[in-house]
C-alpha positions in Angstrom: 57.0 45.6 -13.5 60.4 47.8 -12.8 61.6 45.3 -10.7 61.3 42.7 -13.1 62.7 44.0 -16.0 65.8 45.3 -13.9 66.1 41.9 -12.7 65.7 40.7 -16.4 67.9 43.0 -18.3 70.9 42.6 -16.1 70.5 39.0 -16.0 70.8 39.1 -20.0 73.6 41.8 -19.4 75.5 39.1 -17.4 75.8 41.3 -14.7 75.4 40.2 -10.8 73.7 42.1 -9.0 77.4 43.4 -7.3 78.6 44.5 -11.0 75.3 46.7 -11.1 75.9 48.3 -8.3 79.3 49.0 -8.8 78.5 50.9 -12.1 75.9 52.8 -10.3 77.9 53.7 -7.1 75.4 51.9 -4.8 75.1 48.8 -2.3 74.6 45.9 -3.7 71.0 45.3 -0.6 69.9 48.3 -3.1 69.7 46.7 -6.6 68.3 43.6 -4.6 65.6 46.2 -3.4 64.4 47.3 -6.2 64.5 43.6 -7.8 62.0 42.6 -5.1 60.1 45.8 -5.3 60.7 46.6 -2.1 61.5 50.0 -2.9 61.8 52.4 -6.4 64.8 54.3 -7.7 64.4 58.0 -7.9 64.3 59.3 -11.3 67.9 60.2 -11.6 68.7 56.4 -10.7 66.9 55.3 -13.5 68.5 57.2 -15.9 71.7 55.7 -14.3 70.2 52.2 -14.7 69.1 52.5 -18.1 73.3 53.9 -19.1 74.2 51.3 -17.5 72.2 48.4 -18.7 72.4 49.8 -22.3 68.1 50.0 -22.2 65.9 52.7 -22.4 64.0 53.9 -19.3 60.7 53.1 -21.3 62.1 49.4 -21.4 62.5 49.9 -17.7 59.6 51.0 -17.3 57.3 49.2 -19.5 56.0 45.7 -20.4 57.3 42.6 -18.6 60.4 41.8 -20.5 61.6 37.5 -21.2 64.9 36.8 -20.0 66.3 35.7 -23.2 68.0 32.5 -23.3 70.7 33.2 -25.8 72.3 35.6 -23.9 72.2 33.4 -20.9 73.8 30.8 -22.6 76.8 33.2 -24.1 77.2 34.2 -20.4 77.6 30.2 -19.4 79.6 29.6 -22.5 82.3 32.7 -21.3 82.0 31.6 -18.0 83.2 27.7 -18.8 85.5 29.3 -21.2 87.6 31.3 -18.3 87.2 28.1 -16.5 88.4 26.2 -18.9 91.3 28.3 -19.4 92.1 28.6 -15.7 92.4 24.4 -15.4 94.6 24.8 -18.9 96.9 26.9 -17.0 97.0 25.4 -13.5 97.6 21.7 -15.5 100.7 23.8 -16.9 101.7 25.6 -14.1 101.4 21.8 -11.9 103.3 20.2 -14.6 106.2 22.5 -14.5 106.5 22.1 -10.8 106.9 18.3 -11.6 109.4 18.9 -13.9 111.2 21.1 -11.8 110.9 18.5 -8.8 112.0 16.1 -10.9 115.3 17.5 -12.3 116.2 18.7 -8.9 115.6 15.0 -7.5 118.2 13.9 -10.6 120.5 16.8 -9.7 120.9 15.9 -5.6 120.9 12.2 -6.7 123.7 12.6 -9.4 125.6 15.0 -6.6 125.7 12.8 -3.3 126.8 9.7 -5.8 130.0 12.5 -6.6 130.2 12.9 -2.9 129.9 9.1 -1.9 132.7 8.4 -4.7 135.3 11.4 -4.0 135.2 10.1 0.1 135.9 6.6 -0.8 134.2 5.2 2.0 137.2 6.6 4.4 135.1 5.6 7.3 136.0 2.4 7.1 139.5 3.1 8.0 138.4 4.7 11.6 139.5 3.8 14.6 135.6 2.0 16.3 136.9 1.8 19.8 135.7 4.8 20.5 131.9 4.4 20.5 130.8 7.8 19.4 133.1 7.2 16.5 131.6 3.8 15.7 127.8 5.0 15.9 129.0 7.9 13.1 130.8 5.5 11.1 128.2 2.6 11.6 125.2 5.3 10.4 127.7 6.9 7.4 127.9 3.1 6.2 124.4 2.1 6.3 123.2 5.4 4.3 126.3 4.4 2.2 124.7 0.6 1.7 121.1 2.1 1.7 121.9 4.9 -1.2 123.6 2.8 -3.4 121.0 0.0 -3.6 117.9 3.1 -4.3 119.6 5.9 -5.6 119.9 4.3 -9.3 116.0 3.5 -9.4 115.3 7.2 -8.4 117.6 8.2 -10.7 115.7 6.3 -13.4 112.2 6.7 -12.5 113.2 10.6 -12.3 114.3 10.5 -15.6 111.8 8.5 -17.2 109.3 11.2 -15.6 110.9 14.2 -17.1 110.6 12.5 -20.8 106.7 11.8 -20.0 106.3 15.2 -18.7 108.2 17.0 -21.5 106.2 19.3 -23.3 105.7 17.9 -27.4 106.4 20.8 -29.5 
């Protein structure tokens, strides 16, 4: 009968059997002990139990006690709350890092365009006989070719994504 109500009271507490023994300085094996009835708290533990399951020892130690359902469903309904909460903030926190990506990809995108157009291709002018020279300059004008032709639809889709992921006020 002790065993059961302990079991039943800190199930309608919310408490795991962990939290329990925290509060009462124990091991967790010993409030699963005394839930199986495999062995009894002294009577200085059950004065413990009963403080910290908010119960009297004569609910402890009396009649068999229904876990009650309410309180089983407000522990649920704060558990899926926190949850809920947690997803809120990682869809934020995700969100952000998108924008951030974003903006950075507009940022390098908008800078090696600057870069491309202050060097004014001065490849071109090198002297290719050498053929280290005209790999480098072969390699500078394909990313050259390459950027140009991508750069503006990354550009676009980047900014097109930051207005979708802007936060509505």
């Amino acid at each position: 009968m002790l065993n059961e109500n302990i079991k039943a009271i800190r199930k309608s507490k919310g408490l795991s059997q962990q939290e329990l023994a925290v509060k009462l300085n124990v091991v967790r094996q010993t409030v699963s002990k005394w839930e199986q009835g495999l062995s009894v708290p002294d009577s200085d533990m059950l004065l413990s139990i009963s403080e910290a399951l908010e119960t009297p020892v004569s609910t402890l130690l009396g009649e068999n006690i229904i876990e009650s359902e309410v309180d089983d469903l407000k522990a649920i309904s704060a558990k899926l709350e926190v949850i809920n909460l947690q997803l809120a903030q990682r869809k934020t926190t995700m969100k952000r890092i998108l924008q951030g990506i974003l903006i950075t990809l507009c940022v390098v995108t908008t800078a090696i365009f600057a870069i491309l157009l202050t060097l004014e291709s001065s490849y071109l002018g090198w002297d290719y006989s050498d053929p280290e020279t005209a790999i480098l300059g072969v390699t500078f004008h394909s990313f050259e070719w390459l950027f140009v032709r991508i750069a503006p639809i990354i550009l676009i889709g980047a900014v097109i994504g930051i207005f979708l992921t802007w936060k509505k006020a």
